[in-house]
N, C-alpha and C positions, 0 to 999 in steps of 0.2 A: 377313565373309570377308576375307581378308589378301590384301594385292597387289593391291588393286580400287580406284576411284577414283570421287568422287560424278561421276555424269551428272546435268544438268538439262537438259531441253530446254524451254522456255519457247516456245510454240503462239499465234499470234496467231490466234488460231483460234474462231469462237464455237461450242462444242460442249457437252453435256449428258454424263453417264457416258456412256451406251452408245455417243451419236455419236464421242466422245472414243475409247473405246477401239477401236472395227472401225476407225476411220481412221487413228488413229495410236499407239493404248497397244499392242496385238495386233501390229500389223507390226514396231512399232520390236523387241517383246520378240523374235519369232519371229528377226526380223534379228539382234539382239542376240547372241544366243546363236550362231547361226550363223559371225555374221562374229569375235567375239569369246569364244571360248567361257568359258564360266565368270562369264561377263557375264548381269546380271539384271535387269528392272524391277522397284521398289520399291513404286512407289506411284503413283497418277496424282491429281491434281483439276482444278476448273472452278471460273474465280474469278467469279462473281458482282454484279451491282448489286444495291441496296436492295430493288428491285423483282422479285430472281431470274433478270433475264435475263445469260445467260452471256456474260461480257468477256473469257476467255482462258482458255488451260488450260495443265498441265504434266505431265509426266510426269519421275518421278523412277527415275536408277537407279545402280547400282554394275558398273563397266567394268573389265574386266582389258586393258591394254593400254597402251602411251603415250598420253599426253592428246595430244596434239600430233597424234598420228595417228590416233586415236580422235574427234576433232574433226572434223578432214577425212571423214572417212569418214562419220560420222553425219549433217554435213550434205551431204553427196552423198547420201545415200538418203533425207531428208528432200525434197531437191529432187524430186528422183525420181519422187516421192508425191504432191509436190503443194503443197508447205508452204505457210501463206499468208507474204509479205512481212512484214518486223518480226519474225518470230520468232527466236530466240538457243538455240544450245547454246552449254554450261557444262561442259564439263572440268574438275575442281580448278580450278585458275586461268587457265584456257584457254578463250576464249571468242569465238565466230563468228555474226554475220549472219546468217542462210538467210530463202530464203523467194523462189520464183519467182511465186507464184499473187497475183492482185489479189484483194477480197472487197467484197460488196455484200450489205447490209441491206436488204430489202424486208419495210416497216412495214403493216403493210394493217389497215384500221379495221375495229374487232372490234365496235362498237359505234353510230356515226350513221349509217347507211348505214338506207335504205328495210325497216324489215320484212320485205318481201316479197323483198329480193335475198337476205337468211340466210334465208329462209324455204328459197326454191326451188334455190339454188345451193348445191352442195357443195364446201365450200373442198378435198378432194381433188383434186374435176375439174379444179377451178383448178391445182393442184398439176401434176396429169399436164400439163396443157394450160403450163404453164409451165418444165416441162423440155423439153419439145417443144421451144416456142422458142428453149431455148440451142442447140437441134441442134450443140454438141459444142464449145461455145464456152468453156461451163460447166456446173456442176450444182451442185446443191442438197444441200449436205452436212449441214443444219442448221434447226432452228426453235423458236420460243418463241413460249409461248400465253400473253401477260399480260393484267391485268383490261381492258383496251381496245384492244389491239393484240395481231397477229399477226408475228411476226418470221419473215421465211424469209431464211437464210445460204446465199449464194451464192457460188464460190470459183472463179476458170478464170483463163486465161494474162493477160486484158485485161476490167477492167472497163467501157469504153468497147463493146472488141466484144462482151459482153453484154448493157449496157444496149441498145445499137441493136436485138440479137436478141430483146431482150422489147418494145419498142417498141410494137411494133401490138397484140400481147395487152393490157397496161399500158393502153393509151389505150382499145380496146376491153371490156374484161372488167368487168361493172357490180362484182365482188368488189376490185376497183382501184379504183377511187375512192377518193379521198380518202387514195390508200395515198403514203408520199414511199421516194425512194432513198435510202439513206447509204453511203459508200464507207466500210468498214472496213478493208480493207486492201490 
């Protein structure tokens, strides 16, 4: 298409296809075309460790519009959304920051834990019982099931005010054990 300009938005975000696109491949295009019309998503992916757990994503596309103002505006509706921190739009040679949202890694052991706690507990339950606690702090946009660990991606204003709000689940929940936090982003 002529007159159009490569968009990268580069996602510090740990997300899978599907989680990638309802969160941010679907809005941006729906947005896209809206605010810029004639503007299109290309392509999106999720970049990967060795092991398959998702380390970032991107979404690719071609923008009719000033880069300069097309910048601006993309990352205001990224913020908007929720972007995590460390993320980058790329205009042609035009390129910006974004990213309001802190993110947190919670590893939880898939593997040494009691027989009888995978036997009888349902990592779901856990799951509902662990959104509960961000009561609106954060949520759960994400996760990965590797050979010994379970990854849940967690993304809201403050990583500090989430950890606190999983605190007593964490310490309480025999599916926590042995699970650590890492701050992604």
């Amino acid at each position: 298409m002529s007159g159009t300009t490569p968009l990268e938005v580069r996602l510090n975000a740990r997300l899978h296809a599907v989680q990638r696109g309802d969160r941010y491949e679907d809005p941006l295009a729906f947005w896209l075309e809206q605010t810029f019309p004639g503007s299109r998503v290309l392509a999106a992916g999720t970049l990967v460790s060795p092991l398959g757990e998702p380390l970032s994503c991107a979404v690719r596309a071609e923008v009719v519009g000033e880069p300069a103002e097309v910048v601006v505006a993309v990352a205001a509706f990224l913020e908007e959304i929720g972007t995590p921190k460390g993320s980058l739009v790329v205009v042609g040679d035009v390129e910006r920051e974004v990213g309001t949202n802190e993110g947190l890694a919670l590893y939880l052991d898939g593997t040494s834990l009691a027989p009888e706690v995978y036997a009888t507990l349902d990592v779901n339950e856990f799951l509902d019982e662990l959104h509960e606690s961000l009561a609106g702090t954060g949520s759960i946009q994400g996760f990965w099931e590797g050979e010994h660990t379970t990854a849940v991606y967690l993304y809201g204003a403050s990583a500090e005010t989430m950890t606190t709000a999983m605190e007593a689940l964490l310490t309480m929940h025999p599916l926590s054990r042995g699970s650590r936090l890492d701050r992604i982003a």
